[in-house]
N, C-alpha and C positions, 0 to 999 in steps of 0.2 A: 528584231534586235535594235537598240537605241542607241543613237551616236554619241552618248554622253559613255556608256558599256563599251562599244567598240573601241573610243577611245581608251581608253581604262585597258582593255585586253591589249591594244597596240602597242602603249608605253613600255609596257612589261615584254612582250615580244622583244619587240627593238633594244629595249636596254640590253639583251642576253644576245643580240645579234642575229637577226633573222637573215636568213640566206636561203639561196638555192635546195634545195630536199629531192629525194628521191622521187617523190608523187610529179612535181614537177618537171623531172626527167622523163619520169614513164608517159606523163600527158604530152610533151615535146617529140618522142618516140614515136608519135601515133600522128604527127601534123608533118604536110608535105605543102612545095610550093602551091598546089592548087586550091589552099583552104582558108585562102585570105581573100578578102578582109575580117579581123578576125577584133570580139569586143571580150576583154577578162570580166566579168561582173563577180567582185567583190572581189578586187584583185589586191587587196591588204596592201603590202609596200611595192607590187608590181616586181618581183623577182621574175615572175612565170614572164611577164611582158618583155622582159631585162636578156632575156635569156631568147626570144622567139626573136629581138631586136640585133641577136650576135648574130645567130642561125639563119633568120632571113631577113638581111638588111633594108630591100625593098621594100618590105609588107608593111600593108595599112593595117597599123594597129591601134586601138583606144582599150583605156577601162573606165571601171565603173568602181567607186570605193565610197561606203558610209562615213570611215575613220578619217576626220581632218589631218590626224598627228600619221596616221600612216601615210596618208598624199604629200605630206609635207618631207616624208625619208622615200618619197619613191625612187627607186633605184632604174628608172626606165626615161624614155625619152620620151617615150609617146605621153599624148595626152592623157589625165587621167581626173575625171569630172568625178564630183561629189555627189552625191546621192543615193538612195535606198536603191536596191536594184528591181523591188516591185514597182516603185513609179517610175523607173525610167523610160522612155519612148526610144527606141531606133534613128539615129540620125536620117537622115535623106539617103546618105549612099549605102549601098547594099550591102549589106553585113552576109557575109559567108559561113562565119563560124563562129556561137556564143562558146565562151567556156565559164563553166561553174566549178572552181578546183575547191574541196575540201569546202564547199556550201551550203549544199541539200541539207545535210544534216543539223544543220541550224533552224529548219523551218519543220512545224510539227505536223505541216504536211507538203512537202515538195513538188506534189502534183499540179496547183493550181498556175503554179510559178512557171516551171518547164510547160504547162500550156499555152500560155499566156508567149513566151519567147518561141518556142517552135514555129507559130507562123510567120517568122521576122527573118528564122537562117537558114541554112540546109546543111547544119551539122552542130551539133552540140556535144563538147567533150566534155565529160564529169569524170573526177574525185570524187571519192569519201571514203570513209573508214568503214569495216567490215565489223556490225555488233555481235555476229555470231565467232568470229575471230576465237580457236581455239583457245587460246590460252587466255582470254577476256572468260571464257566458260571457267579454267582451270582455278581463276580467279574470285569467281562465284563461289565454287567450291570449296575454296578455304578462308572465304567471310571476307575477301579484298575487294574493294570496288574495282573495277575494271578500268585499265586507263581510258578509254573513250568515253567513261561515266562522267570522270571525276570534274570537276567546276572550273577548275583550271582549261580546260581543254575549250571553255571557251562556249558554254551553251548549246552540247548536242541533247538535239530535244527529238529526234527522227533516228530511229534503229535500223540504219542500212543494214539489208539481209538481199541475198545474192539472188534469191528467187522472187523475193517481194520486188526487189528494183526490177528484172527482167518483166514480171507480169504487169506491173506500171510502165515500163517503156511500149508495151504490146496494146495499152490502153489506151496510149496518147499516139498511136503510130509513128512510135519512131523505132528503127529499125535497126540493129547494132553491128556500126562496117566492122568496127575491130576492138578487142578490148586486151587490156595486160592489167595482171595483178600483181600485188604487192606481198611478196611472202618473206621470212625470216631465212637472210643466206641467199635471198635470190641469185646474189651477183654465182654460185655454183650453179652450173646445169645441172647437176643433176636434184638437187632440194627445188629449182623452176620446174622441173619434171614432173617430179612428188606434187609440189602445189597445184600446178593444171590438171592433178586427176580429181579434186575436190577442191576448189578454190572456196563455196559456199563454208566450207570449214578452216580450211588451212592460210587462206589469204586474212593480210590485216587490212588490206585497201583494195576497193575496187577501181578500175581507168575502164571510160568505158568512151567511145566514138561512137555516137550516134547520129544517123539520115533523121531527116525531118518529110514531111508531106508536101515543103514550099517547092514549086517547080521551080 
């Protein structure tokens, strides 16, 4: 992605207000005091950072963002450096936990990426949107593009599917502590119910917590 496009996507975010979201809740749900120090790569205007900065005040936190115009509305305290997050290098101190929220799918192949950062942490949280997402099918079928298609959304070029991501996390050994999905109604138990019996269908976002190999 290009930072002349990223900027372009940010503007438009930020003018309609971008805030806290639910993906960002669920990814927050899954981090506990022992999984700092902790680096956001490609943390747009740093809500996700804004939010782990109320939750645990102590934590070493940093990001990583292409978009100037969104580092310039970050809503965090922590540092938050410019640049692609495939060139980025690991500072000196020991990073515990990369997160990728709502990223993968930007890249036409995610693999190379989450290699390349796996031997740096010992835990990487990911986002992304679900392309098998029922109603993204229901969608196909009466000739609409599906929202996760459409150009708006910002460049997904990677069709996150619930068994493809699982048998690439098996690939790269990393190893899944904990995951929560995203379904319509969640906040009911009983529709969260429904969803965990088929998430590979009924879920519109995956959260996943992944171990890494670094001792």
């Amino acid at each position: 992605m290009k930072e002349a496009y990223a900027n372009e996507w940010w503007d438009e975010k930020l003018g309609g207000g971008y805030g806290l979201q639910a993906k960002h809740r669920a990814a927050l749900s899954l981090l506990g005091e022992g999984d700092f120090p902790l680096v956001d790569l490609g943390c747009g205007n740093a809500v996700f950072l804004a939010a782990l900065e109320r939750a645990f005040p102590t934590a070493w936190l940093r990001g990583v963002e292409l978009s100037a115009r969104a580092i310039a509305a970050k809503a965090c305290v922590a540092e938050v450096k410019q640049g692609s997050i495939t060139e980025w290098h690991f500072p000196g101190e020991a990073v515990h936990t990369a997160s990728l929220l709502d990223v993968i799918e930007h890249f036409e192949d995610p693999e190379p990426l989450l290699a390349a950062i796996a031997p740096h942490v010992a835990q990487i949280v990911i986002t992304c949107p679900n392309f098998n997402f029922l109603l993204a099918r229901l969608d196909v079928l009466r000739g609409r593009i599906p929202f996760n298609n459409k150009v708006a959304r910002g460049g997904h070029v990677y069709w996150c599917q619930y068994d493809a991501l699982r048998a690439m996390f098996e690939r790269l050994g990393l190893s899944i502590v904990a995951e929560r999905h995203m379904y319509p109604r969640d906040h009911l138990p009983i529709a969260r119910a429904i969803g965990d019996l088929r998430p590979s269908l009924l879920a519109h976002c995956f959260v996943f917590k992944l171990a890494t190999r670094r001792p």
